[in-house]
N, CA, C and O atoms as a GROMACS GRO file, in nm:
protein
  324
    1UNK      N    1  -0.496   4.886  -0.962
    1UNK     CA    2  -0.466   4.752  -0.913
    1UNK      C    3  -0.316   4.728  -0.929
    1UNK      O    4  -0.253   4.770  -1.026
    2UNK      N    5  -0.261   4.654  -0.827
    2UNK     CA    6  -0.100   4.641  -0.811
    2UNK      C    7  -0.102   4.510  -0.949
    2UNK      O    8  -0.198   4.438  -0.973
    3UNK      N    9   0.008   4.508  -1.009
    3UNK     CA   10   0.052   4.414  -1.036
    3UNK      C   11   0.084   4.284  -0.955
    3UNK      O   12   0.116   4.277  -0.836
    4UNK      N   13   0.069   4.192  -1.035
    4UNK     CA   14   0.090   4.049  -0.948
    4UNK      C   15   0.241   4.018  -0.898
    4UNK      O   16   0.351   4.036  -0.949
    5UNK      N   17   0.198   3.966  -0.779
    5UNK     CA   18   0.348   3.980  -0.699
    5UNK      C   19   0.379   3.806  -0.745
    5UNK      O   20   0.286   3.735  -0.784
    6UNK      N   21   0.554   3.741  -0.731
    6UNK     CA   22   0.585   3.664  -0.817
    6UNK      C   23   0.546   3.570  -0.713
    6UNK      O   24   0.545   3.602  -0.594
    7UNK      N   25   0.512   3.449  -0.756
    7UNK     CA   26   0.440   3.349  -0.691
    7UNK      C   27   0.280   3.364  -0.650
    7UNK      O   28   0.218   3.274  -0.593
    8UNK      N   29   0.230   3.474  -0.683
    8UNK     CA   30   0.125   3.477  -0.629
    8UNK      C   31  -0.007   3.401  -0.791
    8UNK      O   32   0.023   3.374  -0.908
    9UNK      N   33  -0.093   3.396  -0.745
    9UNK     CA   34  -0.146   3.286  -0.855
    9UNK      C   35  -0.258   3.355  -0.953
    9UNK      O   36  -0.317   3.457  -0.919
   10UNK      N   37  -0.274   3.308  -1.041
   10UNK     CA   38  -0.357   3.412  -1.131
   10UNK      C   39  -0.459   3.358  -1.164
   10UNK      O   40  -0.448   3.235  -1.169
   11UNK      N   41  -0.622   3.424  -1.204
   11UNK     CA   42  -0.720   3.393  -1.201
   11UNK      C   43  -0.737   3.362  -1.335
   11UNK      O   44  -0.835   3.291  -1.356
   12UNK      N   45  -0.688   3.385  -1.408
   12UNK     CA   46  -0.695   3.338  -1.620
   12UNK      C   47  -0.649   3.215  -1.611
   12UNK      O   48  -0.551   3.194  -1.540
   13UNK      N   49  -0.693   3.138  -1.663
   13UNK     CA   50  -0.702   2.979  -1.746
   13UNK      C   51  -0.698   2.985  -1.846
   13UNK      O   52  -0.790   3.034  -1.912
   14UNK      N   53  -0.577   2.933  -1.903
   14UNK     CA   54  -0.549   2.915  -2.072
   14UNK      C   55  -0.626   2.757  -2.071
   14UNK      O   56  -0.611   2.658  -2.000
   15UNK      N   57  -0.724   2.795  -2.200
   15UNK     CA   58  -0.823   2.674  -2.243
   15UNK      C   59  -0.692   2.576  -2.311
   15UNK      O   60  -0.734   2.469  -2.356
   16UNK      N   61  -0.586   2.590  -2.321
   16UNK     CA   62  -0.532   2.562  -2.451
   16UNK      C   63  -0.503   2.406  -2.474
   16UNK      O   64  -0.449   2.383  -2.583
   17UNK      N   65  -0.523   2.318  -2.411
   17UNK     CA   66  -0.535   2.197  -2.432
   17UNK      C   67  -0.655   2.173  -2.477
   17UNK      O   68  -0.649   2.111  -2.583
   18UNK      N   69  -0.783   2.199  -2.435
   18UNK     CA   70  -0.891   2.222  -2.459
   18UNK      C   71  -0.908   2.226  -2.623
   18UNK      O   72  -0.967   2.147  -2.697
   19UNK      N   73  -0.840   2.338  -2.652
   19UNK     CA   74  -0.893   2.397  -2.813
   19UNK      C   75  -0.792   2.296  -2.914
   19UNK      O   76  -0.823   2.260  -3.028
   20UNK      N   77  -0.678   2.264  -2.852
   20UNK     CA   78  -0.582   2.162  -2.917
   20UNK      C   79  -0.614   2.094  -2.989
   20UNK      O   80  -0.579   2.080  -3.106
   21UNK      N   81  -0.738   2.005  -2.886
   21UNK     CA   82  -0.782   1.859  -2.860
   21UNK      C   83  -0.937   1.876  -2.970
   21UNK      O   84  -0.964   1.780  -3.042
   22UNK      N   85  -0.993   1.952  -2.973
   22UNK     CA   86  -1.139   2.002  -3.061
   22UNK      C   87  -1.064   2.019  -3.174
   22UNK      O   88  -1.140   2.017  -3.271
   23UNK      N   89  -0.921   2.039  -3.213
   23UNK     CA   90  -0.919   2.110  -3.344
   23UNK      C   91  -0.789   2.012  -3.434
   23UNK      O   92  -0.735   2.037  -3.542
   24UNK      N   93  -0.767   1.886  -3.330
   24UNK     CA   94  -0.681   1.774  -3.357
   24UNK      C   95  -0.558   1.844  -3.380
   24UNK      O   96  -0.522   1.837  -3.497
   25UNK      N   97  -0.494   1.901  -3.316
   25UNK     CA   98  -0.341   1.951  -3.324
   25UNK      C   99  -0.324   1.932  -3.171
   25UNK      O  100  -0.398   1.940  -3.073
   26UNK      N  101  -0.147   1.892  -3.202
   26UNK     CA  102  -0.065   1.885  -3.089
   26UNK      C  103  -0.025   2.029  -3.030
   26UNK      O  104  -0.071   2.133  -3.077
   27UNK      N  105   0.059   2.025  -2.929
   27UNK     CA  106   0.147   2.098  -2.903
   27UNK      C  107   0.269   2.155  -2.992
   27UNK      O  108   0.293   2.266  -3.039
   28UNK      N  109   0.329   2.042  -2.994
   28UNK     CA  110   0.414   2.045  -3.123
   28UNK      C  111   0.416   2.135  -3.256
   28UNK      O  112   0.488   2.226  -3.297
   29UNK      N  113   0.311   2.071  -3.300
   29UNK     CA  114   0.252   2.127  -3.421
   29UNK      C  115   0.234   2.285  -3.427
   29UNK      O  116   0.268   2.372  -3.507
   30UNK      N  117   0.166   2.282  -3.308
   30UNK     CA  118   0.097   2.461  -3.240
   30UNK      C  119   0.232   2.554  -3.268
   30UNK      O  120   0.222   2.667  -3.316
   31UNK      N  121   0.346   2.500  -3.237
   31UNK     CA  122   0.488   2.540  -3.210
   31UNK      C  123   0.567   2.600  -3.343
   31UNK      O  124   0.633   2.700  -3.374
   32UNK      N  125   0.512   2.461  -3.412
   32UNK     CA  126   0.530   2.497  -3.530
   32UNK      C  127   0.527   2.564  -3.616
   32UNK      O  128   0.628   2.590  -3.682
   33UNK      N  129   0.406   2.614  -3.642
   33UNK     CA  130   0.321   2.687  -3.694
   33UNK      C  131   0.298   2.873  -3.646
   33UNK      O  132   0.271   2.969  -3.718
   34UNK      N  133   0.322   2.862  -3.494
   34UNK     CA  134   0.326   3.004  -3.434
   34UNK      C  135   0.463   3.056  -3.417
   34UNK      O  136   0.470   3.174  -3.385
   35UNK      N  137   0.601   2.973  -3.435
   35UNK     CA  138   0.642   2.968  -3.392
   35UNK      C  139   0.756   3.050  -3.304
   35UNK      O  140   0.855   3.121  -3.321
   36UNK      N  141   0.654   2.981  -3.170
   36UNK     CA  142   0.690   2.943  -3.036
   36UNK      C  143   0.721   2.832  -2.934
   36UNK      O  144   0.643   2.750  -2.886
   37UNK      N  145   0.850   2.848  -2.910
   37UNK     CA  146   0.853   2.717  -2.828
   37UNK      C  147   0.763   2.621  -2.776
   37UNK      O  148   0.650   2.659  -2.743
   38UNK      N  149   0.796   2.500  -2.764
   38UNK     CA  150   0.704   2.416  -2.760
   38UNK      C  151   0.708   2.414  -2.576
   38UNK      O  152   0.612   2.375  -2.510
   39UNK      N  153   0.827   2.459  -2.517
   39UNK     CA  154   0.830   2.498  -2.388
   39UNK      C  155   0.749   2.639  -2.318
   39UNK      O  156   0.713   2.649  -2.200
   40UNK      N  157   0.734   2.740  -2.423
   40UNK     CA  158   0.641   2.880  -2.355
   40UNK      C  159   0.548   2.823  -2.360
   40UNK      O  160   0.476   2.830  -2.260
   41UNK      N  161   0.501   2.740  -2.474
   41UNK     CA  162   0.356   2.685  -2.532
   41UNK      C  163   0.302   2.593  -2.400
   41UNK      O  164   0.187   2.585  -2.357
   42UNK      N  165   0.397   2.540  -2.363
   42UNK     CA  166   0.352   2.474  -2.226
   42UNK      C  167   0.327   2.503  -2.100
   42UNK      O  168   0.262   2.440  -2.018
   43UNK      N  169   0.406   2.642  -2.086
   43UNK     CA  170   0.372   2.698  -2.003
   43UNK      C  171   0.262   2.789  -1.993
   43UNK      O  172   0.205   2.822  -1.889
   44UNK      N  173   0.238   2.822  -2.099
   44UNK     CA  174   0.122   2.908  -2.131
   44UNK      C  175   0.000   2.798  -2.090
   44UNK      O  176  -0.083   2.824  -2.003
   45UNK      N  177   0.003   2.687  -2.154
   45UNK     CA  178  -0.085   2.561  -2.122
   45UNK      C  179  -0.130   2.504  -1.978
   45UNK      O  180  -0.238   2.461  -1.938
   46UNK      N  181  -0.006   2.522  -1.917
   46UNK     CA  182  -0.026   2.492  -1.761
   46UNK      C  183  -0.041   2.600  -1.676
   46UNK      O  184  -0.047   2.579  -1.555
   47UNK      N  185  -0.048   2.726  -1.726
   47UNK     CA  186  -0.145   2.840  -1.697
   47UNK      C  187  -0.028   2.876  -1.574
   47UNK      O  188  -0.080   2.888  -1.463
   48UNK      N  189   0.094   2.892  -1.578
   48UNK     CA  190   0.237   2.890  -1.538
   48UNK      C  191   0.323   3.047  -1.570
   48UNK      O  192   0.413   3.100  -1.506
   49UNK      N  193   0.212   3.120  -1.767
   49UNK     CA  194   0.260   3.204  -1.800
   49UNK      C  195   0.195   3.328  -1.683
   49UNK      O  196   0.079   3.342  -1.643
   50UNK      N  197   0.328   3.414  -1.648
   50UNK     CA  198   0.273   3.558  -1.617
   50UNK      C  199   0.268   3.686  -1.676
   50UNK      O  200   0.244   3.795  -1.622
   51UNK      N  201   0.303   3.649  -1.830
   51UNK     CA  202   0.276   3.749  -1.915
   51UNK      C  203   0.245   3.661  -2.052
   51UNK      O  204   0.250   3.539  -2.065
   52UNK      N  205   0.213   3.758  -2.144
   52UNK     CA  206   0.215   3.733  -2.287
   52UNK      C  207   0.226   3.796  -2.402
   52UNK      O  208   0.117   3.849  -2.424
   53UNK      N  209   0.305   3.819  -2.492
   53UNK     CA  210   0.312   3.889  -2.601
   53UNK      C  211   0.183   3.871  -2.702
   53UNK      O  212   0.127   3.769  -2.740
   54UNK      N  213   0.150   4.044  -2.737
   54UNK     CA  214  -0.014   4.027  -2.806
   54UNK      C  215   0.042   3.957  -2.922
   54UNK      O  216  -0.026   3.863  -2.964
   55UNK      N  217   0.163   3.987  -2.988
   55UNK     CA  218   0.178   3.925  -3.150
   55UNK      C  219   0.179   3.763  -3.096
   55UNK      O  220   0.139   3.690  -3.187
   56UNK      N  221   0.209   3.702  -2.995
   56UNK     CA  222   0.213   3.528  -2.983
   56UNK      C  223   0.041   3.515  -2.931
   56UNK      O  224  -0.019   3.415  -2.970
   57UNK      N  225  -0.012   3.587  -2.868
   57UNK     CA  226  -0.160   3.596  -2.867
   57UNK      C  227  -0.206   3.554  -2.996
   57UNK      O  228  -0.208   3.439  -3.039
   58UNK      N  229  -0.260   3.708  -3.080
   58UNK     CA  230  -0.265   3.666  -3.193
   58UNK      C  231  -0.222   3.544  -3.314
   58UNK      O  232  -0.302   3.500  -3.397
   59UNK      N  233  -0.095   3.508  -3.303
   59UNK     CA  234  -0.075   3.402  -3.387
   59UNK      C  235  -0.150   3.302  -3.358
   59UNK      O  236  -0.214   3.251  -3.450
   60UNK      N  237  -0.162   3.243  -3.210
   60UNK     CA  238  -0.212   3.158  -3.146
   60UNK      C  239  -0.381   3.132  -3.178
   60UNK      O  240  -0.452   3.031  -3.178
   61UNK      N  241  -0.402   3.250  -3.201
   61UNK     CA  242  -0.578   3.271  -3.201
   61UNK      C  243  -0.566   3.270  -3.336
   61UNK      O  244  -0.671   3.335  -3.346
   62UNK      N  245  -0.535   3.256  -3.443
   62UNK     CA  246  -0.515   3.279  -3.545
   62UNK      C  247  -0.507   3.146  -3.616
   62UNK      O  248  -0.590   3.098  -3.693
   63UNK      N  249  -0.364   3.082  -3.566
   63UNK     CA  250  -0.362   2.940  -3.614
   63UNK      C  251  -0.524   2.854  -3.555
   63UNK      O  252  -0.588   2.800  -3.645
   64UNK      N  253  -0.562   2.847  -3.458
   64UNK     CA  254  -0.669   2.766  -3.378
   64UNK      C  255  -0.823   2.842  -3.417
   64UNK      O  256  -0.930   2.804  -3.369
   65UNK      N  257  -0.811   2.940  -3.502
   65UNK     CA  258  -0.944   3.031  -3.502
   65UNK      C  259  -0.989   3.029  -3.390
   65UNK      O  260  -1.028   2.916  -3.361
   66UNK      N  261  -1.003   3.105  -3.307
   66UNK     CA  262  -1.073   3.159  -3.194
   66UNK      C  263  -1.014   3.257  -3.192
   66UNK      O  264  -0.919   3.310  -3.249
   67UNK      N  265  -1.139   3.292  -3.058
   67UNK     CA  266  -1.100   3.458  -3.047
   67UNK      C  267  -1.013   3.481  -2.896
   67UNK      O  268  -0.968   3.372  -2.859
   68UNK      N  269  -0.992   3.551  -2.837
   68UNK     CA  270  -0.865   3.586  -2.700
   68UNK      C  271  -0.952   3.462  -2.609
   68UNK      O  272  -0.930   3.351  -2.561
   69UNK      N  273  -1.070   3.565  -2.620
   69UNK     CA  274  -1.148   3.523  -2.491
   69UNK      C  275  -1.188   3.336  -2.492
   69UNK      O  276  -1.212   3.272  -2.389
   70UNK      N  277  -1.186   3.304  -2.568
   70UNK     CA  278  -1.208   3.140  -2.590
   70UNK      C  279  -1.065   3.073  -2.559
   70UNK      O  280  -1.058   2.950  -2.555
   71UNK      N  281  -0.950   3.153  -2.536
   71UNK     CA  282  -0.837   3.071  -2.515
   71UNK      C  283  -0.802   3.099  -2.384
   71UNK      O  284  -0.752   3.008  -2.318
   72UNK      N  285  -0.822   3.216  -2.331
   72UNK     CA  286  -0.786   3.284  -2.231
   72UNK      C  287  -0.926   3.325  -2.151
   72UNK      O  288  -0.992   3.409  -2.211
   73UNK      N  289  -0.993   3.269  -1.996
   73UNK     CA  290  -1.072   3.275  -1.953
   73UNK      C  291  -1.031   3.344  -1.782
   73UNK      O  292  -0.920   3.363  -1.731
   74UNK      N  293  -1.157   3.366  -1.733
   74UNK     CA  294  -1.170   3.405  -1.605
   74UNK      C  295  -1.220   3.337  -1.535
   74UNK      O  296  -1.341   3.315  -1.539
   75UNK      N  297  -1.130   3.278  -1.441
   75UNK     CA  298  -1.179   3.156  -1.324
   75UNK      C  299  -1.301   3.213  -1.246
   75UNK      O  300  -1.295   3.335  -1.260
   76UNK      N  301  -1.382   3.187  -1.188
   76UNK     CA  302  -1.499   3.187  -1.131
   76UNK      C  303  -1.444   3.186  -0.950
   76UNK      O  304  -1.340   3.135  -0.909
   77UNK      N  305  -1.528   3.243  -0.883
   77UNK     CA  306  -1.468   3.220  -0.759
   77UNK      C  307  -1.502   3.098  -0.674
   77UNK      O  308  -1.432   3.052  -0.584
   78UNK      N  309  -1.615   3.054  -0.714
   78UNK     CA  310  -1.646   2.904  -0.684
   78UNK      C  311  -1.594   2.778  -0.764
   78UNK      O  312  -1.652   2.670  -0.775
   79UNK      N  313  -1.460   2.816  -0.823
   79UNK     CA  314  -1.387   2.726  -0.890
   79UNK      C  315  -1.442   2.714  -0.999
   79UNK      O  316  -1.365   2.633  -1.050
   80UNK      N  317  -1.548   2.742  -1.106
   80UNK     CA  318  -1.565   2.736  -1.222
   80UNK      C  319  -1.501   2.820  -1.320
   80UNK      O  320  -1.484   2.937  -1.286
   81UNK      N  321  -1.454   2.780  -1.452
   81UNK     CA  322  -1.382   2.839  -1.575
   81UNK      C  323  -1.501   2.896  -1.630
   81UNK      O  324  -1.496   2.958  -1.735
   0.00000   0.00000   0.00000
């Protein structure tokens, strides 16, 4: 499979507001704590990122307990997450 060409759109959905909001932490905070910008963090959030480092993976899943797959999903082709 080719790599994704730039602009073209990707089928993974970062839950990450989602798990934020269940586990009462901000953005901010998230930033804090992993820290990673509170700007990648957003982009990662608005599902904007086209890559990701496994060590900011991990921290991420780490601070929020979950596992990849609970933060990082596969869109459905009938529009479901």
């Amino acid at each position: 499979m080719a790599p994704a060409e730039p602009g073209e759109a990707s089928d993974i959905h970062c839950r990450l507001d989602e798990l934020l909001e269940s586990r009462g932490l901000t953005l901010t905070r998230l930033s804090e704590l992993v820290g990673v910008s509170v700007v990648n963090l957003s982009v990662l959030k608005n599902d904007r990122a086209r890559a990701i480092r496994f060590s900011t993976l991990q921290a991420i899943c780490e601070v929020l307990d979950c596992e990849v797959g609970e933060l990082l999903v596969v869109r459905r082709a009938d529009g479901g997450a």
